[in-house]
C-alpha positions in Angstrom: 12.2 -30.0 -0.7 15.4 -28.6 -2.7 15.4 -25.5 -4.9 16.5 -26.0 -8.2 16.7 -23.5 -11.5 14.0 -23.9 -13.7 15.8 -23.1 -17.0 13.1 -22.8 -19.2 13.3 -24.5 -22.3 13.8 -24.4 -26.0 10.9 -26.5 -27.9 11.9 -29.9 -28.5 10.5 -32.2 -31.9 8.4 -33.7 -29.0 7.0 -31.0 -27.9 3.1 -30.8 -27.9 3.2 -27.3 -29.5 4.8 -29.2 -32.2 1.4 -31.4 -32.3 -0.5 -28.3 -33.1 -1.7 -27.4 -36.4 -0.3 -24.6 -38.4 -3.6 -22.7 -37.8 -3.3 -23.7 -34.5 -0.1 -22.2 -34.3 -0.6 -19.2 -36.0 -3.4 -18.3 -33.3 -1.4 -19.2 -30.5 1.6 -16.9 -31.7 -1.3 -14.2 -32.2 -2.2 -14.9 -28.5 -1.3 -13.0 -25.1 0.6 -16.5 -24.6 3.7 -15.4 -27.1 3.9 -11.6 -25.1 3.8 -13.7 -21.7 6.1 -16.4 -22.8 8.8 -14.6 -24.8 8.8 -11.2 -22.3 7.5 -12.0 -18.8 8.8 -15.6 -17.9 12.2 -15.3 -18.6 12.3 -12.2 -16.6 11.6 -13.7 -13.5 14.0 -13.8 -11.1 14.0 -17.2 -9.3 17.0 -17.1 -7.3 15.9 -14.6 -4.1 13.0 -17.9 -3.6 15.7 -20.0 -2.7 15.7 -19.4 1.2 12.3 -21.0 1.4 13.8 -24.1 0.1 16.3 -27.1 1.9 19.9 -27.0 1.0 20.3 -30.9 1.3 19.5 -32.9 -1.6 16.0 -34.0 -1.6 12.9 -34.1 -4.1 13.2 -30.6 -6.1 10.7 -28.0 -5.9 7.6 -27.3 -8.2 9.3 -24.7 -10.4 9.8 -21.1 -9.0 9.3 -19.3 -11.8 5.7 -21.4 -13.4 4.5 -21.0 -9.4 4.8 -16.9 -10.0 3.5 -16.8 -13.7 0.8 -18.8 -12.4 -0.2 -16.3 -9.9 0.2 -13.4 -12.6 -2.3 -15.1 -15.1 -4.5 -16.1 -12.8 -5.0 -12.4 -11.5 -5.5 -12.0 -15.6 -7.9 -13.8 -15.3 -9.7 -13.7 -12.3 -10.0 -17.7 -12.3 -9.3 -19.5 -9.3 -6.2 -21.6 -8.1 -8.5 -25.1 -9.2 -9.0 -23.0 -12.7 -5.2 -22.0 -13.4 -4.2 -26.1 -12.9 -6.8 -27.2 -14.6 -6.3 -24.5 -17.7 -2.6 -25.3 -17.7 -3.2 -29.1 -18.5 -6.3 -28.6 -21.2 -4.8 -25.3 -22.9 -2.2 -24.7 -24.9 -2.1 -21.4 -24.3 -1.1 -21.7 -20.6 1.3 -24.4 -21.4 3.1 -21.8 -24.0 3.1 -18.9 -21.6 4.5 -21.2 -18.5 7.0 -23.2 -20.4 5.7 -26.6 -19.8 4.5 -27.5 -23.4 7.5 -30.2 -23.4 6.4 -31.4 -19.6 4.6 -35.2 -20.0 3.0 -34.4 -16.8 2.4 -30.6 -15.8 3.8 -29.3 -12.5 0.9 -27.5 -10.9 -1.6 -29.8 -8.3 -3.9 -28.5 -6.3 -2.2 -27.2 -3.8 1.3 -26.3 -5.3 0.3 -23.1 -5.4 -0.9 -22.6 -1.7 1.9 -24.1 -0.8 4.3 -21.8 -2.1 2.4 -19.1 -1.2 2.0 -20.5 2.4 6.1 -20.3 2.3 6.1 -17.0 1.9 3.8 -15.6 3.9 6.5 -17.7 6.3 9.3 -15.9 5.1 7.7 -12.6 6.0 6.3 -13.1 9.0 9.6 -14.2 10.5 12.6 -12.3 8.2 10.5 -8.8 7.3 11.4 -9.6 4.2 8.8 -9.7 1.6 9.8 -11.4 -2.0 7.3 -11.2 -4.1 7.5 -7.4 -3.7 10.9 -7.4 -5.1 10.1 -9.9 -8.1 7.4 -7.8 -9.0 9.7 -4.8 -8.7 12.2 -6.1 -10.6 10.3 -7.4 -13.2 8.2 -3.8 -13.5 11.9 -2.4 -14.3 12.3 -5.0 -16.9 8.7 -4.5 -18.4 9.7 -0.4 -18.6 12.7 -1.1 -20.7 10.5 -3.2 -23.0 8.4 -0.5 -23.7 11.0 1.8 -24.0 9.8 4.3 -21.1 12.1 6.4 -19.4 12.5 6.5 -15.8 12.6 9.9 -15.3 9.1 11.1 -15.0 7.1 9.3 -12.2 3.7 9.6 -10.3 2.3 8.6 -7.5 -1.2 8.0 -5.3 -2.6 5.7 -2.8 -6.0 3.9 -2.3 -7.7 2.2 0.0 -8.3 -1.6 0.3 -11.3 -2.5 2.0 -10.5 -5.6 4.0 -12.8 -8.8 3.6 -14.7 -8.3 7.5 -17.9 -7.4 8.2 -18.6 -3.7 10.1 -19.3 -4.9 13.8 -20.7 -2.8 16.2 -18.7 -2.7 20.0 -21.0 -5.8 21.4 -21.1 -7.5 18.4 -17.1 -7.4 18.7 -17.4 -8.5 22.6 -19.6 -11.0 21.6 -17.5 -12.5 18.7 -14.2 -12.8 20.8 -15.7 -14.4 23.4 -17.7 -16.8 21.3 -14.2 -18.4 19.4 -12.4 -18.6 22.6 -15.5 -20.3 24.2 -15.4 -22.5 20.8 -11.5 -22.9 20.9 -12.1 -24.3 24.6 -14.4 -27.0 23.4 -13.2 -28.1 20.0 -10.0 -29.1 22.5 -11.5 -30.1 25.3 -9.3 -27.8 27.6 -11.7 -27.1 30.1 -14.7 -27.4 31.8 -17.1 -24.7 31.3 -20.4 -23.9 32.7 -23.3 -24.8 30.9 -24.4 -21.1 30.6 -21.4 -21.0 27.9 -22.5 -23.7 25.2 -24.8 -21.4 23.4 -21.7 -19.7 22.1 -21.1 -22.9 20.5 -24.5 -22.8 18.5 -24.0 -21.4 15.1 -27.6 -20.1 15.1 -26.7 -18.4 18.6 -25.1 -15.0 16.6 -28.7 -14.2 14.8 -30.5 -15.1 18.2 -28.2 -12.5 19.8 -28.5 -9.6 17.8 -31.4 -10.0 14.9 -34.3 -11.7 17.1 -34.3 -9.6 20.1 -35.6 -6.2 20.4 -33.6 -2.9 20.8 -34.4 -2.8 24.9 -32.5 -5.9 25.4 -29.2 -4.3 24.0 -27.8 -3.2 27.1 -28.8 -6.7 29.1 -26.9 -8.7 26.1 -23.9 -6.3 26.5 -23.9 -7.1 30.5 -24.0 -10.5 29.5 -21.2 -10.8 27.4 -19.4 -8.4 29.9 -20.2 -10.5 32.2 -19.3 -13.8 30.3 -15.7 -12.0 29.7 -14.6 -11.5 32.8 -15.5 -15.5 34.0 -14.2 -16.6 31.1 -10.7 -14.9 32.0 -11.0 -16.4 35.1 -11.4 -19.7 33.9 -8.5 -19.5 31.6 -6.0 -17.7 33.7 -2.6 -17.7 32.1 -2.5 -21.2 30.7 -3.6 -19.4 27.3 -1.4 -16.8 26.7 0.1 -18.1 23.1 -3.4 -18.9 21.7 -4.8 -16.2 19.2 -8.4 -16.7 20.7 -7.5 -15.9 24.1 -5.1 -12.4 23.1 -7.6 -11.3 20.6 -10.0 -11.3 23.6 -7.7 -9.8 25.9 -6.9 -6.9 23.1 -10.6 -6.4 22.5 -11.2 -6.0 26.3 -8.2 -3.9 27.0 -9.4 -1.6 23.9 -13.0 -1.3 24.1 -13.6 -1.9 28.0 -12.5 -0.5 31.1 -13.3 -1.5 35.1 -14.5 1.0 36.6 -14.9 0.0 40.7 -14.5 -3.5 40.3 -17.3 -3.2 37.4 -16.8 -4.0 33.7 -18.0 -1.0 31.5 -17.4 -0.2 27.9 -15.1 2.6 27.7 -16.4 6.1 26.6 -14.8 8.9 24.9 -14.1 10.5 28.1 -12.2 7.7 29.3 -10.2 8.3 26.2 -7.7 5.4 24.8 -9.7 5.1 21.2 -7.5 5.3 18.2 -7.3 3.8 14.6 -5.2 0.7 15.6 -8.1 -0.7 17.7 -9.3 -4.6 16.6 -11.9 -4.3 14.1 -12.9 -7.8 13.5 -11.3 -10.5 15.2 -11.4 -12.3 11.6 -8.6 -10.1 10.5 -6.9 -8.7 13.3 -4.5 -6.2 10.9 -7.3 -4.3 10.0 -7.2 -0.6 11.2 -9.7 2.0 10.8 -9.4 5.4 9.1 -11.7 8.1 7.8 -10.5 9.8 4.6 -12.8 12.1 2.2 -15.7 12.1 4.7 -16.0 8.2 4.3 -14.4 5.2 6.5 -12.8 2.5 5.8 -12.0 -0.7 7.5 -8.4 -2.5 5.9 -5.7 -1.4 4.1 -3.8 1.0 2.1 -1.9 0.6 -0.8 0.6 2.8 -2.4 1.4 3.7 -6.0 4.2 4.8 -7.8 4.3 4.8 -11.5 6.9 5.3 -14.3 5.3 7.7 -17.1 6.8 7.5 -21.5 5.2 8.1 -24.1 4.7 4.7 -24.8 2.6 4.1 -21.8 3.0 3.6 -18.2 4.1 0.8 -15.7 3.2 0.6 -12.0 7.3 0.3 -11.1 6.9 0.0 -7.0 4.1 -0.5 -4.9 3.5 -0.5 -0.8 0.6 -2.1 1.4 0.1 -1.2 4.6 -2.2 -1.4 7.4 -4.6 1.6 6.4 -3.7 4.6 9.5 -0.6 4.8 7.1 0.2 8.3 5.7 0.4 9.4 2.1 3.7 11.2 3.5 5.1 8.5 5.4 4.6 6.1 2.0 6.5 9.0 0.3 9.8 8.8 2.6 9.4 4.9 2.8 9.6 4.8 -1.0 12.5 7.5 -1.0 14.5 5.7 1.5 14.3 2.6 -0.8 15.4 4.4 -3.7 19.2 5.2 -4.7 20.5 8.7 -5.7 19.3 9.1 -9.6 22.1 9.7 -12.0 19.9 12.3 -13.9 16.8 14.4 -12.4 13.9 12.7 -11.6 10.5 14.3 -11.6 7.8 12.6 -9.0 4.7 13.9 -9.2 2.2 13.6 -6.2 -0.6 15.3 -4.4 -1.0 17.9 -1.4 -1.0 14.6 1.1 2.9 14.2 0.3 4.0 17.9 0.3 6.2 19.4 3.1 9.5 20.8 3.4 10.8 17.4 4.9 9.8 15.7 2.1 11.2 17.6 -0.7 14.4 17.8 1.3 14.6 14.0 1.9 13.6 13.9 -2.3 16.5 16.3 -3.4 18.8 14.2 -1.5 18.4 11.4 -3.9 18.1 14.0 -7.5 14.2 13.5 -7.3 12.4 16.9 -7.9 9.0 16.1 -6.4 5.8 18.1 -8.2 2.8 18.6 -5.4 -0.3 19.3 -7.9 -1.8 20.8 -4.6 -1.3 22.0 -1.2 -2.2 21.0 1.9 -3.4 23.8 4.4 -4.2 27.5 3.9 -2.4 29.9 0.9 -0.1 32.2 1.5 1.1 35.5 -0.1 3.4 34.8 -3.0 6.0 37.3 -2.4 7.4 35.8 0.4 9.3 33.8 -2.6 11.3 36.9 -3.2 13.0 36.6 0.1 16.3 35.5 -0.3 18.4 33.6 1.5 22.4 32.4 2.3 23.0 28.8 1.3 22.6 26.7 4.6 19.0 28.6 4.9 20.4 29.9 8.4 20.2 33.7 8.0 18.4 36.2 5.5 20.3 38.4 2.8 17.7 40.6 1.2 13.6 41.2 1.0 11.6 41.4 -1.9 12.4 44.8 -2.1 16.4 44.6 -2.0 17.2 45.4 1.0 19.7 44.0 3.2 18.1 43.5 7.1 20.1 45.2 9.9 19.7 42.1 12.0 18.1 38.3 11.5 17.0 36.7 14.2 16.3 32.5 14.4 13.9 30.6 16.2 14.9 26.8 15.8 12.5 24.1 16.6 9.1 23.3 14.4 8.5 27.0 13.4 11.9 27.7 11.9 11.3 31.3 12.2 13.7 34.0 11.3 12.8 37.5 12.6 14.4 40.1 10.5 14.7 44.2 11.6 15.0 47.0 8.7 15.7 50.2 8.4 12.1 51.8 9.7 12.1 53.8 6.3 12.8 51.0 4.0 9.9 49.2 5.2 7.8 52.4 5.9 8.1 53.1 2.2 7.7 50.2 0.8 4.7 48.7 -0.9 5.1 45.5 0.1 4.8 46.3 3.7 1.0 44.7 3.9 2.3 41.7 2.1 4.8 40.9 4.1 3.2 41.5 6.7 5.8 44.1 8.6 5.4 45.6 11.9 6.7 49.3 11.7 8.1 50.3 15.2 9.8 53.8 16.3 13.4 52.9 15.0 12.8 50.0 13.0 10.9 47.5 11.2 10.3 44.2 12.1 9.5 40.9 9.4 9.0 37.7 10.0 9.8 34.7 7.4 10.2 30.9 7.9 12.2 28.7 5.1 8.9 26.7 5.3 7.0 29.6 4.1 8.8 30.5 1.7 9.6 27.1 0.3 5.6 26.8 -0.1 5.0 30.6 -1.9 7.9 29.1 -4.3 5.8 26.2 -5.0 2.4 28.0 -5.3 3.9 30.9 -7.9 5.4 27.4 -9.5 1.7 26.1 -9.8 0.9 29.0 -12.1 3.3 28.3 -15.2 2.8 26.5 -18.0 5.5 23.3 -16.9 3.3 22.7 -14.1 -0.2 22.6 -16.1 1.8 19.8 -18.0 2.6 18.1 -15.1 -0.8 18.2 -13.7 -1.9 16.4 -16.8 0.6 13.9 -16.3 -0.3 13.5 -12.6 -3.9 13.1 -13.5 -3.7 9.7 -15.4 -2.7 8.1 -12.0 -6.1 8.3 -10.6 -7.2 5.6 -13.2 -5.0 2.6 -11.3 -7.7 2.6 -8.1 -10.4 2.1 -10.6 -8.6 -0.4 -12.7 -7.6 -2.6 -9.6 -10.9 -2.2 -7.8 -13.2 -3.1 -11.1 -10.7 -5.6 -13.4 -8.9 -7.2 -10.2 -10.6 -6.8 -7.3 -8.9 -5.8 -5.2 -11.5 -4.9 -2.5 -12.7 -8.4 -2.5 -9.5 -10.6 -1.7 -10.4 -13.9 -0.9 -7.7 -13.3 1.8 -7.4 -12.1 5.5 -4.2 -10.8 7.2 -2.0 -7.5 6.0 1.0 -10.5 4.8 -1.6 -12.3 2.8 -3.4 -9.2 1.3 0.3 -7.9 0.3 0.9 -11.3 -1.6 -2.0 -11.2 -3.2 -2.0 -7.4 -4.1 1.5 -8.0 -5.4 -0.2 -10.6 -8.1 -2.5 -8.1 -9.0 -0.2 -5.9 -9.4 2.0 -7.9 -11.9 -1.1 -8.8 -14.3 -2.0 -5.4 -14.4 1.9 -4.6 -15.9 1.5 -7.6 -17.9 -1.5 -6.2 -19.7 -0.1 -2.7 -20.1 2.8 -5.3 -22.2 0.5 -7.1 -24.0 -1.4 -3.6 -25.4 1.9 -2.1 -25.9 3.1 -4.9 -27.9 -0.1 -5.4 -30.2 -0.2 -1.7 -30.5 -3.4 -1.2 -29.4 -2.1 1.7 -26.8 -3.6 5.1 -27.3 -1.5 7.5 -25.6 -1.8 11.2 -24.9 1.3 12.9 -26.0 2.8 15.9 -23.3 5.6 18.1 -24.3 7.1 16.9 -20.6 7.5 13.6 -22.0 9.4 14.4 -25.2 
């Protein structure tokens, strides 16, 4: 199949919207169609989808850029991939939005859009590359300049997807692994296992397993599977190596099992080895497990970073990632993609992405990152007041004025300096309890870190007026996990896999924009107004 340009079209006198009635027309210009149609279409970028394409001449592709605004409307929506095909040949609407009102025959089936999908999820897996991300990306830019918002005040928060698996306990896991390589082995007649094995192969055998036998047989069905485990990596020796089945049951083993004297046991927290990373649910094998706000989660985490105006907001970049990934880690991710900003740019962001790294790495590319809150204990403000030479290597004065006799510096992860005074000047002084100085015979000893006072600087911050602003601004992120949890669903993807939940949480990502659009255009928008954002 060979890519081709989809140069959307001008409407022709035998067009169908020409067929309409004037009434009928009037409603259709009133519609979401005419925002989608005029704004978001012609925005997308088709070329970067050419890779997944042949270069030799062949039959041309279904349309790049009807394939994406398919997936956008149909996260609008919520309608499934039968609905959006059907839709697009019964209403106009969909017709108008996608360009296709002058098509006799409309270029969506059944399965063009799984198709296309199914080639990037290709792409990714074997390039790194993911494109949907960047069309999104780059059509969220395009979106902000519609709505005039400038790109110099941004926020940003993470949430947590819950991946479509259900909770198993450790034997229930054993069990499940074995049973879809036992079934693997017999749907392809690859060898010949014992009879005692075919009960794996009874659907019915799961509920007989775990919900029809009593509590006292738990630790007989565990030395059964066990048991079953290690024959059944006998049996299959190394002749199975590149089949998912058989590693997802050599991962669970290796993770949740040890031998202990020739004896398989499960493995205990004394025998160590747990972390998040271990297999959750052999139905989705890039789930990871993580504990945050005294509840767990089993799936993913997403990241958000949103461009703030006074004519709204737009969701401008976006991350998905297995969920033991760090708020802070997201944070350097997303500055590492970004260039360095011709004028300031404010990010605002919780305690989770705070540290002196961070705000380095962030001034590097003219972002001033905001922490509305701190991770870890306070500390006393004056250590603000210290002040240091320009390649923060040595200390010139203290809160008080006074230049140190000597400064001492302790590299490493403490980043220490260890500064003597006059005995006197600290004596005297009543800071001496704040800054916590040590009054010897001769002298007096302090010490500071950059870290320190990098963090009293950002608490005394907290307490003006700019930042309560700020804070404001930074709130109205927290709405985006509701939005995308309640309106699109995004803990219930009808997906399994971190590529395929990315896709998919990409799409949802682009409706949501498109709706922020739609009420931006119909002025329907209700915005609270901040002096920041003047």
């Amino acid at each position: 199949m060979a890519f081709r340009i989809n140069s959307y079209q001008q409407l022709s006198l035998t067009d169908s919207y020409s067929g309409l009635t004037c009434r009928e027309q009037q409603a259709l210009e009133r519609s979401w169609a005419k925002t989608f149609s005029e704004d978001i279409f012609p925005s997308i970028d088709e070329e970067p989808f050419a890779v997944l394409y042949s270069s030799n001449a062949s039959r041309p592709n279904t349309p790049v850029n009807v394939c994406i605004g398919a997936l956008i409307i149909k996260e609008v929506f919520g309608i499934s991939d039968d609905e959006i095909v059907e839709n697009l040949m019964l209403d106009p609407r969909y017709q108008y939005a996608l360009h296709t009102t002058s098509y006799e025959e409309q270029p969506l089936s059944d399965k063009s859009l799984s198709r296309f999908r199914k080639r990037c999820y290709d792409y990714e897996s074997v390039y790194g590359v993911d494109l949907l991300h960047n069309c999104i990306v780059g059509l969220s830019d395009k979106i902000a300049k519609m709505m005039d918002i400038n790109p110099r005040i941004k926020r940003m928060d993470s949430m947590m997807i819950a991946a479509n698996i259900r909770k198993l306990s450790r034997t229930e896991l054993l069990y499940t692994c074995v049973a879809k390589m036992v079934i693997y082995l017999h749907k392809n007649n690859q060898k010949d296992l014992p009879k005692k094995f075919d009960h794996y192969c009874d659907p019915n055998d799961y509920n007989r397993t775990f919900y029809y036998n009593n509590d006292s047989e738990t630790d007989n069905q565990l030395k059964t599977v066990l048991e079953d485990a290690d024959e059944l990596l006998s049996v299959c020796g190394s002749d199975y190596d590149d089949v998912t089945e058989y590693q997802l049951l050599i991962r669970c083993l290796s993770e949740q099992t040890i031998v202990d004297e020739a004896v398989r046991r499960l493995r205990t927290k004394e025998d160590g080895g747990f972390h998040s990373g271990m297999l959750q649910n052999p139905s989705d094998p890039d789930a990871t497990f993580r504990t945050k706000a005294g509840k767990e989660h089993q799936g993913y985490v997403a990241n958000l970073e949103e461009t703030v105006g006074k004519n709204g907001s737009v969701i401008t970049d976006y991350q998905y990632e297995k969920n033991n990934y760090s708020d802070s880690q997201f944070l350097k991710d997303s500055l590492d993609r970004s260039e360095v900003q011709e004028d300031e740019t404010t990010l605002i962001t919780d305690g989770a992405y705070s540290g002196k790294e961070n705000h380095d790495l962030a001034t590097g590319k003219n972002i001033r990152l905001i922490n509305t809150d701190l991770s870890g204990k306070p500390i006393d403000d004056i250590l603000a007041d210290f002040v240091f030479n320009e390649t923060g290597t040595k200390v010139l004065r203290c809160p008080a004025g006074y230049e140190p006799k000597s400064c001492g510096y302790t590299g490493g992860k403490s980043q220490q300096f260890h500064v003597s005074f006059e005995r006197d000047q600290c004596a005297n002084c009543p800071n001496k309890d704040r800054c916590k100085a040590k009054i010897h015979k001769r002298v007096s000893n302090v010490t500071v870190s950059i870290k320190s006072h990098e963090r009293a600087k950002q608490q005394r911050f907290m307490e003006s007026e700019e930042f309560r602003n700020l804070f404001k601004i930074r709130n109205g992120v927290e709405t985006l996990p509701s939005l995308l949890r309640r309106q699109y669903h995004a803990d219930r993807m009808p997906v399994r896999g971190l590529i395929r939940g990315r896709f998919f949480f990409g799409c949802k990502i682009g409706a949501l924009n498109f709706k922020k659009l739609f009420t931006y255009r119909k002025g329907l928008g209700h915005y609270a107004q901040n002096p920041v954002l003047e």
